[in-house]
MARLOKOL-197471 format. One record per residue (C-alpha): x, y, z; residue in one letter. Coordinates in steps of 0.2 Angstrom, whole numbers, plus 2048, in hexadecimal, padded with zeros to 3 digits. Each point is the difference from the previous one (the first is absolute). Layout:
// MARLOKOL-197471
XYZa...
END
This chain:
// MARLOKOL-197471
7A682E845x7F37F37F8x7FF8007EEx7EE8027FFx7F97FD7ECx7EE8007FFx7FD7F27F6x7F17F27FFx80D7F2806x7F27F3804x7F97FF7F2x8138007F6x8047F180Ex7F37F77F8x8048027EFx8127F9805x7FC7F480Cx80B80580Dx7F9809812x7FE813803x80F80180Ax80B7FE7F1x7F48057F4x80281080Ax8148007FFx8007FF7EDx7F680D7FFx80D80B80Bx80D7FC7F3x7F68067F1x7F77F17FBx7EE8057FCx7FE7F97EEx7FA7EC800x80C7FB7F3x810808805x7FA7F9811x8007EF7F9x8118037F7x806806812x7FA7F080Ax8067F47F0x81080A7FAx8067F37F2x80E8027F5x7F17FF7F3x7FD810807x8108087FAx7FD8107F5x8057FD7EDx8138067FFx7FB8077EDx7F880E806x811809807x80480C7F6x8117FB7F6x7FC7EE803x7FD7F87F0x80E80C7F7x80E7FC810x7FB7EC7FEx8058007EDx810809800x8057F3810x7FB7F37F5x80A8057F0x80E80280Bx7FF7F1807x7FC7F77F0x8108097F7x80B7F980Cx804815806x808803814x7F280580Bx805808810x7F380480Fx80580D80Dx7F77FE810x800808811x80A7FB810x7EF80180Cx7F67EE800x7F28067F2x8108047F7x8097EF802x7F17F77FCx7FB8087F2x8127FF7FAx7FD7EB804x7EF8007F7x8058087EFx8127F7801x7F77EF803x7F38057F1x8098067F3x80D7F1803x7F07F3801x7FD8087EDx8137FB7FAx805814803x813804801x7FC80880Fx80B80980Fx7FC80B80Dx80980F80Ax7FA806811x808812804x80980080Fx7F880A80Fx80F80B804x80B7FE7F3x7F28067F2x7EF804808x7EF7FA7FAx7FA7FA7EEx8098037F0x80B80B7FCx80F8087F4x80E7F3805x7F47F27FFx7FA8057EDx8138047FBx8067EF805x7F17F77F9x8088087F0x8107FB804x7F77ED801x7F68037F1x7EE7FE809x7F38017F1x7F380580Ex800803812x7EE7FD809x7FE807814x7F47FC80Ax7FC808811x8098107FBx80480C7EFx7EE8097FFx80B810806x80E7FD7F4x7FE80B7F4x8138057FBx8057EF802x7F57F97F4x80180E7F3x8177FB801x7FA7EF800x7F68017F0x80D80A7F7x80C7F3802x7F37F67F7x7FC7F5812x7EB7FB7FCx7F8802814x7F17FA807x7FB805811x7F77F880Ex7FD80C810x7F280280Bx805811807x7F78117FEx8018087F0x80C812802x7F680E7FAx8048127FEx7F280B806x7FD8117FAx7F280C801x7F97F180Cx7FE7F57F0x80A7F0801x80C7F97F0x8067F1803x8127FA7FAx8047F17FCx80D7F77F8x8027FF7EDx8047ED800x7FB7F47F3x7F17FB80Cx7FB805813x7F77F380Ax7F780B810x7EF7FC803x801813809x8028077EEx7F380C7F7x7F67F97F4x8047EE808x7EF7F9801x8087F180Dx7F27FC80Cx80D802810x80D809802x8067FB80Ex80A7F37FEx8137FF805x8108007F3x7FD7EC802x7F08017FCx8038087F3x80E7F67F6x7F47F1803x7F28077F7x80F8037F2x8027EE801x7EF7F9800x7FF8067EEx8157FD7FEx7FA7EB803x7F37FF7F6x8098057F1x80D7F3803x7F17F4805x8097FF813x7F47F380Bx7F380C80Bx8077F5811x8148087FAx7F5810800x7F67FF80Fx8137F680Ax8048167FEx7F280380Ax8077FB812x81080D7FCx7F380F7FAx7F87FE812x810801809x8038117F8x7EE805802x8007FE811x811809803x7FD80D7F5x7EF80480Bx7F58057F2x7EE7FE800x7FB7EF806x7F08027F5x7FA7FA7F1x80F7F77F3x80B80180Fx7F77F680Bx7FD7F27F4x8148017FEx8047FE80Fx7F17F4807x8077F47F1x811804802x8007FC813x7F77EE7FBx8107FC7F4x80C80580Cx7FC7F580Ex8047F27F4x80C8087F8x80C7F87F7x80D80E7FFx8107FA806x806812806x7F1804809x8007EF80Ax812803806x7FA811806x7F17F9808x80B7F6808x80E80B805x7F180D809x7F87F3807x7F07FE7F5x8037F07FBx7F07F3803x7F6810804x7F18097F5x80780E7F6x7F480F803x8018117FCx808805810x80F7F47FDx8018087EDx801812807x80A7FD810x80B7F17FDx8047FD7ECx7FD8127FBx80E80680Bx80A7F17FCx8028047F0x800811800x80F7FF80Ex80A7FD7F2x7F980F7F6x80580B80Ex80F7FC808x80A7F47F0x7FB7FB7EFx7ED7FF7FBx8097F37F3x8027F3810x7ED7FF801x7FB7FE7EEx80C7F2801x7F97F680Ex7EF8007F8x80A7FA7EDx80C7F5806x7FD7EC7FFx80F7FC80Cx7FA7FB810x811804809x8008127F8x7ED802806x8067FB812x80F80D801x7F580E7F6x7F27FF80Ex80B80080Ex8098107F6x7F0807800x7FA7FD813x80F805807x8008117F4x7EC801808x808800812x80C80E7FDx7F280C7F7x7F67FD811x80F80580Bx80480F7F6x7ED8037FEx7FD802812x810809802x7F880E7F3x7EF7FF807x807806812x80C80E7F8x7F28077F7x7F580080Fx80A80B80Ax80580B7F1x7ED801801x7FC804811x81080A805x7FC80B7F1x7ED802803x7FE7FA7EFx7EF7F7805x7F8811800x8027FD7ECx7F47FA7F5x80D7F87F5x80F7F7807x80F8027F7x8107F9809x8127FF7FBx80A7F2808x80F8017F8x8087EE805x7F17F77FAx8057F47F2x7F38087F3x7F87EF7FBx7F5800811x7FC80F802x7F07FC7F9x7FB7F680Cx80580C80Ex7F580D7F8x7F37F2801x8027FC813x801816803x7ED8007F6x7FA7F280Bx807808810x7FB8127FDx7F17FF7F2x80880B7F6x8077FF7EFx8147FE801x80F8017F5x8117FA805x8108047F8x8117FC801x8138047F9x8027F97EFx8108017F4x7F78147FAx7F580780Dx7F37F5808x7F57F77FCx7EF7F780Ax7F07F87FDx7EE805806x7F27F680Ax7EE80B800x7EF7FD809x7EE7FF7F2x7FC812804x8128057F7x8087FF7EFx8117FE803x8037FF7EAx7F58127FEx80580780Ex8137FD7FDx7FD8097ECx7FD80E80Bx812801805x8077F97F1x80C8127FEx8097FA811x8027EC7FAx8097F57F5x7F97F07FAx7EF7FC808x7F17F57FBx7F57F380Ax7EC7FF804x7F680980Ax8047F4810x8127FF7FFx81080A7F5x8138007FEx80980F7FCx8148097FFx801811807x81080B7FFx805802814x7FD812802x7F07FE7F9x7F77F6810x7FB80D80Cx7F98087F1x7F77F17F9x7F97FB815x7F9815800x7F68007EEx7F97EE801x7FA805812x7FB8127F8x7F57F97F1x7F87F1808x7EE7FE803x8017F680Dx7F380580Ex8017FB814x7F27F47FBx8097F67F3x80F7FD80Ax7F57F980Fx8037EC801x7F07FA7FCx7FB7ED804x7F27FA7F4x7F37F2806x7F47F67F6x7F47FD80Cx7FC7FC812x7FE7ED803x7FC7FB810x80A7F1804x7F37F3802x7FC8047EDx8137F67FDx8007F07F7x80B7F37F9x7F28027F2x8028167FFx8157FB800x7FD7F57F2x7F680E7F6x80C80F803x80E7F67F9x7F68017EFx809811800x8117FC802x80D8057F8x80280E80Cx8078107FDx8028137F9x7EF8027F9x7F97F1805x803802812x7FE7F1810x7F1803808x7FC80A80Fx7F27FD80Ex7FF808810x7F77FB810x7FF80B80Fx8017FE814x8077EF7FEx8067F9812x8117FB803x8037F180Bx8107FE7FEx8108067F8x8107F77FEx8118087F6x8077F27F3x80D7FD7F4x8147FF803x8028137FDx7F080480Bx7F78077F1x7EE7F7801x7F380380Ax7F17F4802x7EF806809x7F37F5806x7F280A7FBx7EB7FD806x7EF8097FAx7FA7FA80Fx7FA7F17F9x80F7F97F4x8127FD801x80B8047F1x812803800x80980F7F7x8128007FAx8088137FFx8118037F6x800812804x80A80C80Bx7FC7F2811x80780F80Bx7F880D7F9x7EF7F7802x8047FB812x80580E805x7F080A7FAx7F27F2809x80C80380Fx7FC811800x7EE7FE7FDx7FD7F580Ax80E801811x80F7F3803x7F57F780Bx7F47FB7F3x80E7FE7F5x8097F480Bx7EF7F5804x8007FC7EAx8117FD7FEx7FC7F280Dx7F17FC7F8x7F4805810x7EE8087FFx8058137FBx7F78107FAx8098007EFx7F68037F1x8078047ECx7FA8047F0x8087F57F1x8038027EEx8017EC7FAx8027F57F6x7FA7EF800x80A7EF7FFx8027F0802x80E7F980Dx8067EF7FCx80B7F780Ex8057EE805x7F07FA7F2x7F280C80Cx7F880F7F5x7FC80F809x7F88117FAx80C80F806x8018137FDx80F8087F8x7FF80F808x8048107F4x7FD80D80Fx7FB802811x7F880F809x7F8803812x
END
C-alpha cells in the first residue's frame, strides 16, 4: 500500500531546502504546514510547549513549593514499568535538587499491582506524608484519593493515561479524581498543545516550572532530558512533535552521559563505546530496567540510576542483565504455549485473541500478547493466574481500541485501564470464556482491518540512492510510532547471489542488479520463509544457481530502506530489506 497525499511537494521542497524525496516523506507523516515543517527538521528544546498551559500546573507547582519550603514529607508513587521508574527518578531527583524531604514507593507488581492504592495511603499516614505526588499512574484513583484526602494527605497527580468516563445516553462524563491538583494533558478543558506525552513527559513539564521557582540552572533541567527520552521511547508514544524533540535531545546527552548507572549498564549489555540509538533505548536499556519491574523489585532499577557508588552501579547492572535473560527465557516459553493453545483450539478464526496461560509469571505477559499481535495481526489479551482470579495485559493493532473496547465488557472485569494500543486488566476466572465471547460479539473489526498491510513511501529506483539522499532522510530520525522509518520499494530487482549469514543463520544477504547497478540488500526476516517461497517460484535449479552466485532467472520485489555500511574504514550504500516478494 503507498501512502499517496496529494500535496505540491516541490514547491514545499524549496521552501525547506531539502529534495522532493524527503520533502515528499514529510508530507506522508502529516507535515504540510511550513513552520511545523521547520519545527520538525529543527526540533530544539526552544521548541518545547510552555508547561503553564497544563491545566493544574501553576496551582500543583505552588502547593509542591510550599511543601518544600515548609520543610513537610513529600512522597512520590511511581509505577514499576520503565516510564514509571523514570518518572519516579525525575521527580525524586527534582524535588530533592529543590531541598525537598522527599522519598518514594514503587508498588510491587505481585505483591500489590499497579499505581496507588489503600495500603500505600494508610502507611503514608502511618509515616506522616504531608503530600504524596504520582506520576505515571493515579488518573483512575478515585476512592484512593477521596481516603487519602480525608486522612488530610494533600495529592498531586502526574499520569499520562486515558481519562475513565462513564458513558450514558452515548454522552461521555468523565471522572477524575478530586485531588488537590491533576496534571493530564488528556483532561477536558486542558488547553496543552500535545497530549501525547508519556508519564515522564509529563512530570518534567511539572518540573520545568518546579526549577524556575527555585531558580535551578536550565543545563540541571535540560541533564533530565536524556532520562525523559528513555521512557518516551519505551513507552512507544507518538514520536511526533514534543516527543521527538525529547528524545532527539535526550539521545545527544546520553551518549555522553555522565550517569554512572547507566554506563555500568551499557557496559554490562555490551553498549559500551557504541552510539546510543533508539533501537538500543527500546530493545537493550528499556528491558533492562524493566527486568527488574517484572520479575523483582522495580526499586533495584531506580537505584542504579541514583546511586553514586560505582561498585553498587556494577552489581545493579549485572542484576538487571541477568534478570533481562531470564524474562527472554520465560518469554519464549509463553510465546510457544500460547501458539499452540492458539492453533489446537482454532482460536485464529477469532478476531480478538484472548489466551489463558496459566503458568506464565503475569509480569510478561505483555509482551507475549505483543508477539501473538505481531504474529497473527490481530488484537490479543493474555492472562494468567494471579493470587484472585487472573489477571493479563493487552497489545492491539490501529484499527482497534483496546481501552473502549474493553468498557464494553466492563460487567465481566475487575480492574482495567490502558490506551487504545495497549491495556492491563484482573478478571474473576469464571469470567474468561465469557469476556473471549462478548469482546469478539461487539467488535467492529471487519476482514479488512485485520489484513497485515505493509505501507511504502514511494518507489525509488535504486540508482536514485545516495550518500547525499541517506544523509537527508536521516533529518527525520528519531524513528518511531507516528514518526515511522521510511519505506521505498523497487521492483524486479535481480539477484546474483545469495549467501546465509550470522552464527545462528538468521541473515540473509542478496546481491541484487537493475541490470545496470550492483547494490546489496540485508533481510532480518523470516530467511526460511523467504527462501522457501523463491524456491518455489522460481524451481531448486534456479534456486541452487543464486545460492552459488551463478547467472539464474531469479527476480524480487523489495520494500527497503537505505544505508550506509561502514567496514574495515570503506563506506558502502546497502539496502535493509523490510520485505521480499516474487
Amino acid at each position: 500500500m503507498v501512502r499517496n497525499v496529494k500535496f505540491d511537494t516541490v514547491k514545499f521542497a524549496q521552501q525547506l531546502g531539502i529534495s522532493d524525496t524527503v520533502a515528499k516523506l514529510m508530507v506522508n507523516r502529516g507535515i504540510y504546514n511550513l513552520d511545523i515543517a521547520k519545527e520538525y527538521l529543527s526540533s530544539s528544546i526552544g521548541e518545547l510547549h510552555n508547561p503553564t498551559d497544563m491545566l493544574g500546573m501553576s496551582g500543583a507547582v505552588e502547593l509542591m513549593r510550599n511543601s518544600i519550603i515548609k520543610g513537610e514529607k513529600i512522597l512520590i508513587v511511581g509505577d514499576y514499568d520503565v516510564d514509571g521508574v523514570i518518572s519516579t527518578y525525575v521527580l525524586y531527583i527534582a524535588i530533592s535538587k529543590c531541598g525537598g524531604n522527599v522519598s518514594f514507593h514503587i508498588p510491587d507488581r505481585i505483591k500489590e499491582g499497579y499505581g496507588i492504592n489503600e495500603s500505600i495511603i494508610k502507611k503514608a499516614s502511618e509515616d506522616n506524608i504531608d503530600i504524596i505526588i504520582t506520576c505515571d499512574n493515579g488518573i483512575a484513583a478515585i476512592e484512593q484519593v477521596k481516603l487519602a484526602k480525608e486522612l488530610g494527605i494533600k495529592v498531586i497527580i502526574t499520569d499520562h493515561h486515558d481519562v475513565p468516563f462513564i458513558e450514558e445516553d452515548n454522552v461521555r462524563k468523565y471522572v477524575v479524581p478530586e485531588a488537590d491538583y491533576v496534571l493530564n494533558p488528556k483532561q477536558e478543558n486542558c488547553n496543552y498543545e500535545f497530549d501525547k506525552i508519556c508519564g515522564a513527559g509529563v512530570a518534567y513539564k511539572f518540573v520545568q516550572c518546579l526549577y524556575k521557582e527555585f531558580n535551578i540552572p536550565n543545563e540541571e533541567l535540560y541533564d533530565l532530558i536524556q532520562y525523559v527520552a528513555i521512557a518516551t521511547v519505551c513507552d512507544v508514544v507518538d514520536l511526533v512533535s514534543e516527543n521527538r524533540i525529547l528524545v532527539k535531545e535526550g539521545l545527544k546527552r546520553i551518549n555522553n552521559t555522565s550517569n554512572i548507572g547507566l554506563r555500568a549498564l551499557f557496559k554490562e549489555t555490551g553498549l559500551e563505546g557504541k552510539e546510543i540509538t533508539v533501537y538500543s533505548l527500546g530493545f537493550v536499556i528499556g528491558p533492562s530496567i524493566n527486568a527488574s519491574g517484572r520479575l523483582e523489585q522495580a526499586e533495584w532499577a531506580l537505584k542504579l540510576l541514583i546511586t553514586k557508588d560505582k561498585n553498587e552501579a556494577e552489581e545493579l547492572a549485572k542484576k538487571l542483565n541477568e534478570l533481562n535473560k531470564d524474562r527472554q527465557e520465560l518469554t519464549q516459553t509463553g510465546l510457544e504455549e500460547a501458539i499452540k493453545i492458539i492453533e489446537e483450539n482454532n482460536m485464529a478464526k477469532d478476531k480478538v485473541l484472548v489466551v489463558y496461560l496459566e503458568d506464565v509469571h503475569e509480569s510478561i505477559a505483555g509482551i507475549i500478547a505483543g508477539r501473538i499481535r505481531e504474529k497473527y495481526n490481530l488484537p490479543t489479551i493474555i492472562l494468567t493466574k494471579a493470587h484472585e482470579g487472573a489477571k493479563g495485559s493487552g497489545r492491539s493493532i490501529e484499527e482497534y481500541n483496546m481501552f473502549e473496547e474493553l468498557l464494553k465488557c466492563k460487567d465481566l472485569l475487575g480492574k482495567f485501564g490502558g490506551h487504545p494500543m495497549a491495556a492491563g486488566m484482573s478478571i474473576p476466572s469464571e469470567n474468561i470464556d465469557k469476556f473471549r465471547e462478548k469482546l469478539n460479539e461487539v467488535t467492529t473489526l471487519s476482514d479488512e482491518d485485520i489484513i497485515p498491510k505493509v505501507s511504502i513511501d514511494m518507489p525509488l529506483p535504486i540508482n536514485k540512492i545516495n550518500y547525499k539522499l541517506i544523509d537527508e532522510i536521516a533529518l527525520l530520525e528519531p524513528y518511531g510510532k507516528g514518526n515511522p522509518k521510511p519505506n521505498f520499494a523497487v521492483k524486479g530487482l535481480m539477484v546474483k547471489a545469495a549467501r546465509i549469514l550470522g552464527k545462528n543463520n538468521n541473515v540473509l544477504k542478496l546481491n541484487l542488479t537493475d541490470g545496470y547497478l550492483n547494490i546489496d540488500g540485508i533481510y532480518f526476516g523470516d530467511i526460511e520463509v523467504a527462501l522457501e517461497i523463491i524456491k518455489n517460484k522460481f524451481g531448486e535449479y534456479e534456486y541452487n544457481k543464486m545460492l552459488n552466485g551463478q547467472t539464474n532467472m531469479v527476480k524480487i520485489d523489495i520494500v527497503y530502506f537505505p544505508d550506509i555500511n561502514e567496514y574495515n574504514g570503506r563506506k558502502s550504500v546497502q539496502l535493509l530489506i523490510q520485505n521480499i516478494r516474487v
